[in-house]
C-alpha positions, 0 to 999 in steps of 0.5 A: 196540530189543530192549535197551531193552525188556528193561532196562526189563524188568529195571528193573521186576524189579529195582523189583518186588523191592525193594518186596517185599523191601526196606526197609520203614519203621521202624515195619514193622520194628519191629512185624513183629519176629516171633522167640521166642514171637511167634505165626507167619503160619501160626498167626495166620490162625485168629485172623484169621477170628474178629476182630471187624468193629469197625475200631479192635479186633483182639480176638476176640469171646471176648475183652475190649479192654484198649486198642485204637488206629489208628497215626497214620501208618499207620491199623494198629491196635494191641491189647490183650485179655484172655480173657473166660473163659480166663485170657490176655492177648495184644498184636495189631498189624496190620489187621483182615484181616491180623494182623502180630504177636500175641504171645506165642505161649503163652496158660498163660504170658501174664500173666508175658510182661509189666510193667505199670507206672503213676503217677497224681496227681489235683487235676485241672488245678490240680495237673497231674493225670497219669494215665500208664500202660505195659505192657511186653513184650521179643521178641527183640531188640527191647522194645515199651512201650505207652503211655497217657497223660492230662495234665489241664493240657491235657486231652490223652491220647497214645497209641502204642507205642516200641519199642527195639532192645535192641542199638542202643538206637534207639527207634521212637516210633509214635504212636496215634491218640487219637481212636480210642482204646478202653479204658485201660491203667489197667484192668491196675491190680491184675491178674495182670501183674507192677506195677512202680513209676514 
């Protein structure tokens, strides 16, 4: 009877173990990628008091929502801000209690940490009018590219993030909640981010 109870007991352990420190699901992986100038658990707890309550924005109340959405399969939230009087950008993915990842970790170089790229045809849904927007950053290994998309032959947006592991080259599609979006990509059109052509 004793050895039954304690290979429960170690099975239980052993269970314990591997949900703290096992596999998580790929979009974990992929968004709690926390090397080079990603800001540090430490370092991210003064931005967790000053999030503001609205439950689809991680920005802070000095800061302005570029975008801001719910990942359908999770409900975390993915944001971008800029400052409204300093002059920095930062993305945010986490909930509002519990940042995960906020990047990048230096605010003076922050426009220059990505790449914003989009494309726009009007004429509406008799042209297959496309607004596509993406912003673009590298962290470590891994690339994380944002976008924001309408198609008016359909009327439909999309929104999510992909991230790339840059060794592999296997992506992770995280798809957004669009129905929670705030804000728009488009808005970084002719700011201080490098603009790439599609």
């Amino acid at each position: 009877m004793k050895q039954v109870a304690m290979i429960s007991l170690l099975l239980i352990l052993v269970s314990l173990t591997a949900c703290s420190n096992g596999a998580p699901t790929s979009e974990n992986q992929a968004m709690t990628n926390m090397k080079d100038n990603s800001i540090t658990l430490e370092e991210k707890s003064e931005t967790n008091s000053i999030i503001t309550e609205n439950t689809n924005d991680l920005c802070t109340d000095n800061e302005e929502t570029v975008i801001s959405f719910k990942m359908v399969k999770t409900s975390k939230i993915l944001s971008v801000c800029t400052a409204k009087q300093e002059n920095y950008i930062r993305y945010r993915f986490g909930f509002n209690d519990s940042i995960e990842f906020e990047y990048p970790k230096d605010k003076e170089n922050s426009w220059n940490a990505f790449r914003f790229s989009s494309y726009l045809r009007g004429g509406g849904a008799s042209n297959e009018g496309l607004d596509l927007n993406y912003l673009t950053f590298v962290n470590g290994s891994y690339e994380y590219k944002i976008y924001d998309e309408y198609s008016a032959a359909d009327d439909s947006y999309h929104v999510g993030v992909i991230v790339t592991d840059l060794n592999t080259k296997n992506e992770t599609d995280m798809i957004g909640d669009s129905t929670t979006k705030q804000g728009s990509l488009s808005n970084l059109r002719g700011s201080d981010i490098p603009q790439e052509d599609l």
